[in-house]
C-alpha positions as CSV (number, residue, x, y, z in Angstrom):
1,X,20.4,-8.4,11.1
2,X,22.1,-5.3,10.8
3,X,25.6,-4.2,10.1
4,X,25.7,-2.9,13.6
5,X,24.2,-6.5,14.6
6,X,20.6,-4.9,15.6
7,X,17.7,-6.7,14.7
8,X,15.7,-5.2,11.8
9,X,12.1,-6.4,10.1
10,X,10.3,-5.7,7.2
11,X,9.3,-2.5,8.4
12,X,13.1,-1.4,8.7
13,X,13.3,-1.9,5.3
14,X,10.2,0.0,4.2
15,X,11.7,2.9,6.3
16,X,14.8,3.0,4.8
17,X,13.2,2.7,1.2
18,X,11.2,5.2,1.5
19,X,14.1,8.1,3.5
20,X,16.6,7.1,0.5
21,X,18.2,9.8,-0.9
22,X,19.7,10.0,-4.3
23,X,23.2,11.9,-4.8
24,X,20.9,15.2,-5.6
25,X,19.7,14.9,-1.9
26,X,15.8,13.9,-4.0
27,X,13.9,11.1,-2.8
28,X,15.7,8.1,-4.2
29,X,12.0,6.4,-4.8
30,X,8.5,8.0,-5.6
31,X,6.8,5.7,-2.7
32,X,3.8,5.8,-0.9
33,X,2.7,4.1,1.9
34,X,-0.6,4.1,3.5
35,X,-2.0,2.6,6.6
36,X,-5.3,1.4,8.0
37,X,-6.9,1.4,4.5
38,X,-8.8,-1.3,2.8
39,X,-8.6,-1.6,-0.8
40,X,-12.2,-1.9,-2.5
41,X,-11.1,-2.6,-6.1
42,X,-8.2,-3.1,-8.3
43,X,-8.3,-1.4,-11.6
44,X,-7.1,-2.6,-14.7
45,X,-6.3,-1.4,-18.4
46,X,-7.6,-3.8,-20.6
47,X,-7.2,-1.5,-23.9
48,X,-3.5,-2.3,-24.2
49,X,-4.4,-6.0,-25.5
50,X,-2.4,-8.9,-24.1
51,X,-3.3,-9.5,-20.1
52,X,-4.8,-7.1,-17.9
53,X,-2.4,-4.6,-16.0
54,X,-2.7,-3.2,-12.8
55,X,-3.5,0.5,-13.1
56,X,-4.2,1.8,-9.7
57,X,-7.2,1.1,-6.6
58,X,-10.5,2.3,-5.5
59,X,-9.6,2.1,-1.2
60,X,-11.2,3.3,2.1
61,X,-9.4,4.7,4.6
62,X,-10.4,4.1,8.5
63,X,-9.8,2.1,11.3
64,X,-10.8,-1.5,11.5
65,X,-12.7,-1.3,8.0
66,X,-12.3,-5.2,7.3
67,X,-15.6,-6.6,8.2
68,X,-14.1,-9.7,10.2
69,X,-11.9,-7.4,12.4
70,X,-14.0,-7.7,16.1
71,X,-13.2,-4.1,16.6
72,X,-15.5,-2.7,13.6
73,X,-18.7,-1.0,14.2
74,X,-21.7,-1.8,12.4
75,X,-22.4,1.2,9.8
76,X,-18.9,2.5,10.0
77,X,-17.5,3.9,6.4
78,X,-13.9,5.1,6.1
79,X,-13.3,7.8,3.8
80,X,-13.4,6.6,-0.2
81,X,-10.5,7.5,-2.5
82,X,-8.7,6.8,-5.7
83,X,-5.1,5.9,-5.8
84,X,-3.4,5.2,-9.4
85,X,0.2,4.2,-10.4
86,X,2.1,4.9,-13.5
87,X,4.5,2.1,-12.9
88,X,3.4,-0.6,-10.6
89,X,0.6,-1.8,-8.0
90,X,1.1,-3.4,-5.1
91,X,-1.2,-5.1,-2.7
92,X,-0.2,-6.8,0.3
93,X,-2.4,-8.5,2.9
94,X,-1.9,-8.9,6.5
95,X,-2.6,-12.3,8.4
96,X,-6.0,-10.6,9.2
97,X,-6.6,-9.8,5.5
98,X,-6.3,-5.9,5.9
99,X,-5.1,-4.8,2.7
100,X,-2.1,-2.5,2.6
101,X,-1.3,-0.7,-0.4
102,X,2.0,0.4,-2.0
103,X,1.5,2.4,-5.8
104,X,4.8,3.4,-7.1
């Protein structure tokens, strides 16, 4: 809940990450969020020694990619791409295992 006692969700809160504004008047965060988009791979560096590190993620982008979503059409490909991150990866997935991505 709010300060202004309004109800507010995790999407709130990705909203108001990603309009913050530093005292410059920049983008507070380098953040980018993307929507409808299945992640294909997750790439690593595995040079550095020591565990494996996220590096970035092959994805394709379209509607209803995930082949257990009812609504996807057989032979349907979403358009391939290659996002990487110089800090961090992050891959969250819905209750109907679409992936969501956020590289910083």
């Amino acid at each position: 809940m709010t300060s202004n006692r309004k109800r507010s969700g995790p999407v709130d809160l990705l909203k108001a990450t990603v309009n913050a504004k530093g005292k410059d008047g920049k983008p507070k965060y380098r953040l980018d969020i993307m929507l409808n988009t299945l992640v294909t791979k997750v790439r690593f560096d595995t040079k550095r020694g020591g565990s494996p590190r996220a590096i970035g993620v092959d994805f394709e982008l379209g509607e209803s990619l995930y082949g257990a979503d009812p609504r996807r059409q057989a032979g349907h490909v979403g358009k391939g791409g290659l996002v990487t991150a110089r800090r961090e990866v992050i891959i969250s997935a819905g209750m109907s295992h679409a992936l969501h991505i956020v590289v910083s």
